[in-house]
N, CA, C and O atoms as CSV, one atom per row, in Angstrom:
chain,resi,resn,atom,element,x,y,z
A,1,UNK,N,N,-10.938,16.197,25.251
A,1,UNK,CA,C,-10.463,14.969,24.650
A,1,UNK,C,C,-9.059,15.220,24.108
A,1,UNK,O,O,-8.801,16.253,23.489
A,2,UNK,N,N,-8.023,14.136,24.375
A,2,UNK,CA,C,-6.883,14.369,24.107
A,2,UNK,C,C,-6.856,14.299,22.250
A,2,UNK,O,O,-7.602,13.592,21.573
A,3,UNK,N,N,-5.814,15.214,21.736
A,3,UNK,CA,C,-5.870,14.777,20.215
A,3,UNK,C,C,-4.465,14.839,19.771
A,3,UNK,O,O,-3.748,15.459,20.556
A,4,UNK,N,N,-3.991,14.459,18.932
A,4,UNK,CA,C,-2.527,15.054,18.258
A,4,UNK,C,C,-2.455,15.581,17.454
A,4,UNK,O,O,-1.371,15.559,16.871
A,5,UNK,N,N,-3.660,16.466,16.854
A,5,UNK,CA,C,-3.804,16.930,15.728
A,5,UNK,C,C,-3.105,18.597,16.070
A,5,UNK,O,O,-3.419,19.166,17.115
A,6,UNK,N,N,-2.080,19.303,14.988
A,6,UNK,CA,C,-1.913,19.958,14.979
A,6,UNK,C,C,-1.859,21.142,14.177
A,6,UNK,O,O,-0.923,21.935,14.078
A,7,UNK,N,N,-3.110,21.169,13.553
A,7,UNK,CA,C,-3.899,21.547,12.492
A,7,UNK,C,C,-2.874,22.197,11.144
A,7,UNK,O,O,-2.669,23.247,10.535
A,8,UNK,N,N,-2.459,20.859,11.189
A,8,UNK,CA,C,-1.574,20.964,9.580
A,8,UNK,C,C,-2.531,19.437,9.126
A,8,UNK,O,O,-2.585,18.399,9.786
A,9,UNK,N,N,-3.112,19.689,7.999
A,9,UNK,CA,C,-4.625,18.755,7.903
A,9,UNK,C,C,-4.338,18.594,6.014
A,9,UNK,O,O,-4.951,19.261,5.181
A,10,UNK,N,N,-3.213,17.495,5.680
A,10,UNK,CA,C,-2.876,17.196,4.904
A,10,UNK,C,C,-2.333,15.937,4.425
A,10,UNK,O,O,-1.130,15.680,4.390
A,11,UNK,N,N,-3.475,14.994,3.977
A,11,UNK,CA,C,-2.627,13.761,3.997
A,11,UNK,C,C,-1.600,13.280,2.791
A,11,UNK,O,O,-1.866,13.524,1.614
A,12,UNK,N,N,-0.667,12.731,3.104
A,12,UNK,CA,C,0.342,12.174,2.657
A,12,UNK,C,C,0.274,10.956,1.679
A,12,UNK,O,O,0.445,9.832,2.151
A,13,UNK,N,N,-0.010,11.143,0.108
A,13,UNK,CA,C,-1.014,10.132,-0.700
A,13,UNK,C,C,0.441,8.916,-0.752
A,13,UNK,O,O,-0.207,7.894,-0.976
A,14,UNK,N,N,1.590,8.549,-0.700
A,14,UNK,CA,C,2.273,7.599,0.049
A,14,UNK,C,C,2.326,7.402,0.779
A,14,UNK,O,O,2.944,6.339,0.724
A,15,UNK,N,N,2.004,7.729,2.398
A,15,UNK,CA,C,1.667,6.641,3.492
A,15,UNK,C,C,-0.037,6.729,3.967
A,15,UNK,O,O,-0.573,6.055,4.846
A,16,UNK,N,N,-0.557,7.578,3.257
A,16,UNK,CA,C,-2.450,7.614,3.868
A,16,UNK,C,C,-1.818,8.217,5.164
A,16,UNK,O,O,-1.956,7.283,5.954
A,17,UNK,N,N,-1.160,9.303,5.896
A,17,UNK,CA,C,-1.064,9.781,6.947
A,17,UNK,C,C,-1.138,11.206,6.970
A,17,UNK,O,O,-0.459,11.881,6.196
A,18,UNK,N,N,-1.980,11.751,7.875
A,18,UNK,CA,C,-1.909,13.050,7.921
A,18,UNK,C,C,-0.860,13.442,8.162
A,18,UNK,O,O,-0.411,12.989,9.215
A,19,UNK,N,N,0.213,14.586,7.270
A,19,UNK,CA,C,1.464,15.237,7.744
A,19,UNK,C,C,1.789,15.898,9.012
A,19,UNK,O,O,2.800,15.961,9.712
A,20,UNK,N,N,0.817,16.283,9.065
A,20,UNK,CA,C,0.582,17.081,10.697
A,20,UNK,C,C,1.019,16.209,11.694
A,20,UNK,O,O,2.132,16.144,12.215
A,21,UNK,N,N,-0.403,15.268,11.985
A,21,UNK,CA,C,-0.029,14.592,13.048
A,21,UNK,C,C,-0.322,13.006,13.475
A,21,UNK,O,O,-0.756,12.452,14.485
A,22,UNK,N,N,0.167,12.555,12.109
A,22,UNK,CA,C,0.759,11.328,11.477
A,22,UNK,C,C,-0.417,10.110,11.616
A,22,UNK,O,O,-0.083,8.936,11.455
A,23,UNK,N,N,-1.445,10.381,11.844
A,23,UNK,CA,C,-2.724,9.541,11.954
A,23,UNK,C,C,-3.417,9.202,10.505
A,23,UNK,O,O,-3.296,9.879,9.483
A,24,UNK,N,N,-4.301,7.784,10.686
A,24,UNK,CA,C,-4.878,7.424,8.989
A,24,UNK,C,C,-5.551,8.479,9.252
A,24,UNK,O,O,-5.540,9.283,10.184
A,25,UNK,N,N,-6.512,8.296,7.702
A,25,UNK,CA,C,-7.740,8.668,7.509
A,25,UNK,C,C,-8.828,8.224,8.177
A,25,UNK,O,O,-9.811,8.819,8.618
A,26,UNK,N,N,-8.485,7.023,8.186
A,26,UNK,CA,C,-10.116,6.008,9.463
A,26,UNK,C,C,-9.805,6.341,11.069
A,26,UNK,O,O,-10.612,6.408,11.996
A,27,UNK,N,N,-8.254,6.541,11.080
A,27,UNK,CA,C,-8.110,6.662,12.487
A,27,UNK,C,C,-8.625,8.534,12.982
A,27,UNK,O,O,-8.955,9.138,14.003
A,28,UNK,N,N,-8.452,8.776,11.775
A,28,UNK,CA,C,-9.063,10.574,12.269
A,28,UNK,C,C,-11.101,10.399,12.583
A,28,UNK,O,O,-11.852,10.796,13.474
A,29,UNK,N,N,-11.295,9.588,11.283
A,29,UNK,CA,C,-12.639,9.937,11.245
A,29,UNK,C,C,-13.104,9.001,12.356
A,29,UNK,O,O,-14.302,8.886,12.610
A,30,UNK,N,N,-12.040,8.248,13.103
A,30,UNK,CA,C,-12.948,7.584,14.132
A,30,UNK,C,C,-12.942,8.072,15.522
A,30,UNK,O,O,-13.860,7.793,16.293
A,31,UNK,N,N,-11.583,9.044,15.979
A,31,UNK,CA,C,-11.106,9.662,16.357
A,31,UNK,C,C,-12.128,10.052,17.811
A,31,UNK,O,O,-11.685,9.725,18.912
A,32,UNK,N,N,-13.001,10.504,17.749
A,32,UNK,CA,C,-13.991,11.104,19.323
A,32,UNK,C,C,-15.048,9.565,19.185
A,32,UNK,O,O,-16.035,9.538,19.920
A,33,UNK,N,N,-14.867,8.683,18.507
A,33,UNK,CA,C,-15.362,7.500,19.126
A,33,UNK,C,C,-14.992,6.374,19.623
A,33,UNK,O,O,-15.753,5.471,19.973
A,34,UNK,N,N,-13.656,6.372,19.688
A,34,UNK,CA,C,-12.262,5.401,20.628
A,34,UNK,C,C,-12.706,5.859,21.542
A,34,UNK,O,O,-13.300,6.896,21.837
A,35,UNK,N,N,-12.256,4.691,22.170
A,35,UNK,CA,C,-11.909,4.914,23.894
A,35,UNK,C,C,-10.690,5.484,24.127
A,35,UNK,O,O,-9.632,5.562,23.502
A,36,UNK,N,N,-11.125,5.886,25.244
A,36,UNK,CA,C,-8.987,6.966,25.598
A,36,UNK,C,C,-7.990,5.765,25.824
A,36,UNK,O,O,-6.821,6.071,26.058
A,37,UNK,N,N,-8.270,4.664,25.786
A,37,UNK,CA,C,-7.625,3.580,25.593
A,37,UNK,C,C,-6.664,3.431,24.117
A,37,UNK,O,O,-5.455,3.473,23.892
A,38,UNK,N,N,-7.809,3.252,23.326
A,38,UNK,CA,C,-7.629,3.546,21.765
A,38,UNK,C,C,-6.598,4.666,21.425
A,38,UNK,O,O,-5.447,4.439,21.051
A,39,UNK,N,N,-7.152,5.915,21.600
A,39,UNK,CA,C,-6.630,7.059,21.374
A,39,UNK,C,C,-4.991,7.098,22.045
A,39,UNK,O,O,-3.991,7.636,21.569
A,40,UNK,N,N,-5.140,6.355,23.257
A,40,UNK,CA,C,-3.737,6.592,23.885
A,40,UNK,C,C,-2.502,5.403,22.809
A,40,UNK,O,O,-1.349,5.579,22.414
A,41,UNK,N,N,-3.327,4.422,22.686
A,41,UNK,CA,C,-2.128,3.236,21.656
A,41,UNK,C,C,-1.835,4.314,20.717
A,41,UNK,O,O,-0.652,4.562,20.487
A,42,UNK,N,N,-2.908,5.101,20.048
A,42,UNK,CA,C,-2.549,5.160,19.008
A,42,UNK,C,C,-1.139,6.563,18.943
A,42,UNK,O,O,-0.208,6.822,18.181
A,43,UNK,N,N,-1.684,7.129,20.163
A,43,UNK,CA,C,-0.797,8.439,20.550
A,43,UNK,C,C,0.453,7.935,20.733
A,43,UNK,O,O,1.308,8.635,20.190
A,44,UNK,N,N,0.885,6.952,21.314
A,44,UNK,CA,C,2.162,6.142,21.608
A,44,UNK,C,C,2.852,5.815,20.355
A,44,UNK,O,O,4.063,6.019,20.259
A,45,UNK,N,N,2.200,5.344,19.433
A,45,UNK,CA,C,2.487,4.754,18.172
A,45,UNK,C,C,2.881,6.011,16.895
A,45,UNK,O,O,3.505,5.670,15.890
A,46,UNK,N,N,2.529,7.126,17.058
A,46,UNK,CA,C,2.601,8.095,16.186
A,46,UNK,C,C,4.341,8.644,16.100
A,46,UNK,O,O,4.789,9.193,15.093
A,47,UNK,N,N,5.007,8.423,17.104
A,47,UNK,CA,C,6.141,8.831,16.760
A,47,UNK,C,C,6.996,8.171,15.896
A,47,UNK,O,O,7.812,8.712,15.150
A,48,UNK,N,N,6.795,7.035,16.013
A,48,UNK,CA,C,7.183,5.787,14.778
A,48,UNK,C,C,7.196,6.071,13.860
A,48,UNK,O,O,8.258,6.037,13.238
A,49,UNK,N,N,5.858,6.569,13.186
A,49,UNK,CA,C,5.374,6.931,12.349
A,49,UNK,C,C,6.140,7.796,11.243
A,49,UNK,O,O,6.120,7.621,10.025
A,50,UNK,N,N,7.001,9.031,12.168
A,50,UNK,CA,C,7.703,10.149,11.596
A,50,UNK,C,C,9.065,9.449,10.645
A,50,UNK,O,O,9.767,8.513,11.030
A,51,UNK,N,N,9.213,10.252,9.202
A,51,UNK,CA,C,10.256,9.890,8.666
A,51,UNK,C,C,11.491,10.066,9.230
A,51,UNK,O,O,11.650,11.136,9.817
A,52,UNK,N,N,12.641,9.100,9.201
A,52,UNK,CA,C,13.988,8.708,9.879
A,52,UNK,C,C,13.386,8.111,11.489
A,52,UNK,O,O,14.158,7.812,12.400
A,53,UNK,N,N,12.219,8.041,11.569
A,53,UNK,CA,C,11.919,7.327,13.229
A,53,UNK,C,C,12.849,5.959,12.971
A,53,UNK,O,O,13.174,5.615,11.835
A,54,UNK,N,N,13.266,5.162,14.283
A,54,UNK,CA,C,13.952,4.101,14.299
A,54,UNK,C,C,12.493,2.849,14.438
A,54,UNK,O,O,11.583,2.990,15.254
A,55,UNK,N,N,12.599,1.602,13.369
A,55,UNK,CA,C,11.817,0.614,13.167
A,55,UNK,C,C,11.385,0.331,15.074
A,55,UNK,O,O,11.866,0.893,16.058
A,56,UNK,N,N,10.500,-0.565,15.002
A,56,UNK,CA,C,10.084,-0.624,16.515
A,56,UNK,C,C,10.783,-1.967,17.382
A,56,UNK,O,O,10.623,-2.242,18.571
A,57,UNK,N,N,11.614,-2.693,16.346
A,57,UNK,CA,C,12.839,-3.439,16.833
A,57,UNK,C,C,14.353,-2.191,16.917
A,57,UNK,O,O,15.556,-2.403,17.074
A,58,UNK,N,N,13.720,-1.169,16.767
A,58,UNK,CA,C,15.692,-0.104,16.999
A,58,UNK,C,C,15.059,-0.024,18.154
A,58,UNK,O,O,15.597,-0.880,18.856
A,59,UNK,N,N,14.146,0.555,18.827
A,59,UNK,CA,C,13.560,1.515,19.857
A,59,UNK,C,C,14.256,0.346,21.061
A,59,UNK,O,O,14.124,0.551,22.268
């Protein structure tokens, strides 16, 4: 199963995101019960995520 976790397993109590590899808390614990559908939006969406990323109107 694909994951982005890169076992830095620390969330970020201003955005609820794991530092590692920028996913919620619900989105981890739901994580092996998405569809690879799911998992793939959400894999797409994680780079956004990162501080200085450009809003998703720069991209």
């Amino acid at each position: 199963m694909e994951t982005p976790c890169v076992n830095i397993c620390e969330i970020d109590r201003a955005t609820g995101q794991c530092r590692g590899c920028k996913r919620t808390v619900p989105e981890i614990a739901r994580w092996s019960k998405m569809t690879s559908e799911e998992r793939r939006r959400i894999m797409l969406d994680l780079p956004s995520r990162a501080p200085g990323a450009p809003a998703p109107s720069e991209r």
